[in-house]
N, C-alpha and C positions, 0 to 999 in steps of 0.2 A: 530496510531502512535506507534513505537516500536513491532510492532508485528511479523519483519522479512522477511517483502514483498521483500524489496530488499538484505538483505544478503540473505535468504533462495532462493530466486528468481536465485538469479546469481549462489548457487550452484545448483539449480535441474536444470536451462539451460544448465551448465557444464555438468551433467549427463546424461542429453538428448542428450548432442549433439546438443543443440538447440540456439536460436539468443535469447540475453537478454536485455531489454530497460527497464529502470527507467524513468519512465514521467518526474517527478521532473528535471530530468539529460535533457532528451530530450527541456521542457520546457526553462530550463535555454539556448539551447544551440538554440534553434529556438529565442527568445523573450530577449534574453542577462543578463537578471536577476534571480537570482533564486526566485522559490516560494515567497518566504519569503519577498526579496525586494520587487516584485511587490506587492505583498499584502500590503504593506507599503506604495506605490506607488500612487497605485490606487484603491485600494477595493478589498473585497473578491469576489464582485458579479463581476467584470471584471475580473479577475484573474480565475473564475469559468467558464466565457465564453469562456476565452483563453484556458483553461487547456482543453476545451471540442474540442476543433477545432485542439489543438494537438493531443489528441488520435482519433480522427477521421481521420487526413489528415497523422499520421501513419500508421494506419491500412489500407487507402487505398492504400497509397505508397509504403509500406512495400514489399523490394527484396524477402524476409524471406518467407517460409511455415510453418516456425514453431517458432514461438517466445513466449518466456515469457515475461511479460508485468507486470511491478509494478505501480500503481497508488497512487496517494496519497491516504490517509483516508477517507476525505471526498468526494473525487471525484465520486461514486458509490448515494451520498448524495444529488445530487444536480439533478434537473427538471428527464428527463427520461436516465439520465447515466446509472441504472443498469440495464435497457432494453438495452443499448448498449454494454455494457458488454456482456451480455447473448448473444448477437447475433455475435457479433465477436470471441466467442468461450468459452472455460469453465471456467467460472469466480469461485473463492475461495476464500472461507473467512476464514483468519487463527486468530481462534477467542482464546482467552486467557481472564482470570479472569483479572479484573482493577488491582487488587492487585500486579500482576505479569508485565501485562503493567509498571507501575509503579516505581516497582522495574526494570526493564530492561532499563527503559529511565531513570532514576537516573544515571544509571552507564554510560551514554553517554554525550558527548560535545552537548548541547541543543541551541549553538547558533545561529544554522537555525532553530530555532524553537521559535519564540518572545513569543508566550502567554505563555511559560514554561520554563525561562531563569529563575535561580537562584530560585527554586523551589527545596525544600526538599522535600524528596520520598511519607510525607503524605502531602506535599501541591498537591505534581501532583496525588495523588490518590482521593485528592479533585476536584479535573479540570478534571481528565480523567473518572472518573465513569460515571457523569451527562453526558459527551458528547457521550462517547459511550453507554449510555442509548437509549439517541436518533438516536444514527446511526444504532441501533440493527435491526430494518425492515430491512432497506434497506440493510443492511450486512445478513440478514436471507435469502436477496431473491437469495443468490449466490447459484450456479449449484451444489457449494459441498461446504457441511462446514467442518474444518480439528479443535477441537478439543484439545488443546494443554494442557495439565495436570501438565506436570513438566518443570520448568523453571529455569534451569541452563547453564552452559557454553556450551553446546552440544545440547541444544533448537533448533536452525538453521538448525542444521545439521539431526537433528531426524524430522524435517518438510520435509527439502529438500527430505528427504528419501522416508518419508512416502505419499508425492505429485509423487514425482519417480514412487513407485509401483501403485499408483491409478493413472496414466495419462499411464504405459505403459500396464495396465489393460485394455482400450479403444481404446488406439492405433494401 
């Protein structure tokens, strides 16, 4: 959460030249609810299963040769998502200190976001350490991990950049 999958996402697609999809956005726009409602709705573990069968029936569907693709947080978390990851193409984990998470979701409208609504920046540095504790394997097992040190207004823009030169390195 907050780590800039989708701003950073939509501008290195713009710099690629490339197609850009937000699960979240796709999900809401396949299943009518966003995230958040259906997790509300029905569970995490159905919502897990739905979110899995959108990025699959994207990735087969998909007009696109080249798309950038945001997933939720946890999505990479769940049964063998980041083996499907890995096989649909070069997955990245844009990893940042809790402390800086934290501080970057404070400064956001957190109302699609229920377990961190009305949360001070040391209550979400409380919620966000432990969970991304546990999501560090499976965020470790990504194709390239990108490193992010300084976290100010120009973060997004120095990720897009820096995925820029590492994806036109391969290409």
């Amino acid at each position: 959460m907050g780590a800039g999958k989708t701003t950073a996402g939509r501008l290195l697609a713009e710099k690629l030249g490339w197609h850009f999809v937000d699960l979240d956005d796709a999900f809401e726009q396949i299943h009518g609810l966003t995230p958040a409602e259906y997790i509300r709705r029905y569970g995490i573990e159905e919502f897990r299963k739905k979110e899995k069968w959108v990025v699959e029936d994207l990735a087969d569907q998909s007009p696109y040769e080249k798309v950038i693709y945001a997933t939720g947080g946890g999505y990479p978390c769940w049964e063998d998502n980041m083996d499907c990851l890995r096989e649909l193409g070069t997955s990245i984990y844009i990893r940042w200190a809790p402390e800086h998470l934290a501080k970057r979701l404070s400064l956001t409208d957190l109302s699609e976001r229920p377990m961190l609504q009305g949360k001070t920046e040391k209550e979400l540095l409380a919620c966000i350490a432990p969970q991304l504790e546990a999501r560090e394997p499976f965020y470790r097992r990504a194709n390239h991990i990108l490193e992010v040190e300084i976290c100010d207004e120009q973060s997004d823009e120095r990720i897009a950049d820096e995925l820029f030169l590492f994806i036109r390195e391969r290409v």
